[in-house]
N, C-alpha and C positions, 0 to 999 in steps of 0.2 A: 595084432591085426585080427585074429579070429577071435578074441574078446568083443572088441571093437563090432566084428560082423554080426555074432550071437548079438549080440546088443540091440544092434540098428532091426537083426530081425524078430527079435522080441517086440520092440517098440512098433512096429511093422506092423506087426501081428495082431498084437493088442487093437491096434485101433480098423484095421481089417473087420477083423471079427464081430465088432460092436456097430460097425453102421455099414449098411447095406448098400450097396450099389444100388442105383434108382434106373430102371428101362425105360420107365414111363414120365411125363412131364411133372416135375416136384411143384410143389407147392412153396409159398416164401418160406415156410421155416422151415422145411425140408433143404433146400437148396442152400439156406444161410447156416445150417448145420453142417452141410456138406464143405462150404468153403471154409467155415471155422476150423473143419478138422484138416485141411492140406494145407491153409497159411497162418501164420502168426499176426498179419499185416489187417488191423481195423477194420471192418468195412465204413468208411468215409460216404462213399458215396449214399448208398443207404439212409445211413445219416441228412444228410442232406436231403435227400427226395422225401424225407418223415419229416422237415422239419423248415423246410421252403417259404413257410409264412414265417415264421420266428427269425429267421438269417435276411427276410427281406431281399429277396435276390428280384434285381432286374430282371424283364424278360429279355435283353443280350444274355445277360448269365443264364439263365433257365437253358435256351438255347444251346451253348457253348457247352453247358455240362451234360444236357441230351445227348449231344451228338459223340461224345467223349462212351459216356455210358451205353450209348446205340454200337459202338464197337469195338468197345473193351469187354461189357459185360459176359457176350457171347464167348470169346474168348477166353476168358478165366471161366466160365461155366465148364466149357468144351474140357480144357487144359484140368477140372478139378475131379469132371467123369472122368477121365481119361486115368488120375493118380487114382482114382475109387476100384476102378476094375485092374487097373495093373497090381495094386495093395494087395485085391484077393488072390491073384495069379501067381504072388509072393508066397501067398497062405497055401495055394495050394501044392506050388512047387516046395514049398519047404513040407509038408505032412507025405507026397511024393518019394522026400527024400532026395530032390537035386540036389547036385555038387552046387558049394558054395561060391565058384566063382558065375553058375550060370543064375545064382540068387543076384548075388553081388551087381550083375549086369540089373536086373532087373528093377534093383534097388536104386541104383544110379540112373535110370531113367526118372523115375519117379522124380527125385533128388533133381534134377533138370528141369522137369515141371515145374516144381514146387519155386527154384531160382526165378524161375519166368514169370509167373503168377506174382512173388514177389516183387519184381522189377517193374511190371507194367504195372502193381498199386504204388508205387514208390514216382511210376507216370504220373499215373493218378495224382498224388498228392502233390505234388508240383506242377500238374495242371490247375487243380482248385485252389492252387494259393496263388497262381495269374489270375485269374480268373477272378475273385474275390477279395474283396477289402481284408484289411489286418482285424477289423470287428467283427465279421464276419467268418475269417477264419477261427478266430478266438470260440468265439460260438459253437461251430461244430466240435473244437477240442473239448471244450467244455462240456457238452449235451454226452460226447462219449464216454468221455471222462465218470460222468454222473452215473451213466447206466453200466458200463462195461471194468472200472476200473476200484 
């Protein structure tokens, strides 16, 4: 178990260290940095809003997908500051010298975030496959596939 913890606060650490918390309104790559670094999970959506002429989307669909990303996006924003500054509070309670069970709390929060964030693009992705034809889906797998894989 305290391999295990050393571990998770290395990898913690590591990536603390390397990308700043943002105070001030990010810019797209800034912001599409910041959610690369707290989830594993594509940005789809994204995709899609770059690529809207190519996938041929109705305006129902344009619609339906707006409204999706009008109140998801803030929320995985929120939910990614929020793992950005708790990361550093990691870094700084472990250089501190916190007891490891009051890291471990801290890390397990993050870890909560990150589930969530997880779950609502995993929304996501099952909203835009209602949403959208099998051609259409194929498309956006494809276009990510191309640039991200």
């Amino acid at each position: 178990m305290k391999k295990l913890l050393q571990t998770t606060c290395v990898l913690i650490l590591s990536h603390a260290l390397l990308i700043p918390v943002h105070a001030e309104p990010m810019d797209r790559a800034a912001k599409m940095k910041m959610i690369g670094h707290v989830t594993p999970m594509p940005p789809l959506m994204m995709v899609v809003k770059h690529h809207a002429d190519e996938l041929a989307l109705t305006d129902e669909q344009k619609a339906s997908l707006a409204k999706w990303r009008e109140t998801s996006s803030p929320k995985v924003a929120a939910l990614a500051k929020a793992i950005m500054a708790e990361e550093k509070q990691i870094t700084e309670a472990t250089l501190k010298n916190e007891s490891a069970e009051v890291i471990q709390k801290m890390a397990d929060s993050v870890m909560e975030k990150r589930i969530t964030i997880i779950k609502t693009k995993i929304q996501c992705r099952d909203n835009m496959k209602k949403i959208m034809n099998d051609k259409q889906w194929d498309t956006i797998v494809a276009l990510y596939t191309k640039d991200h894989l």
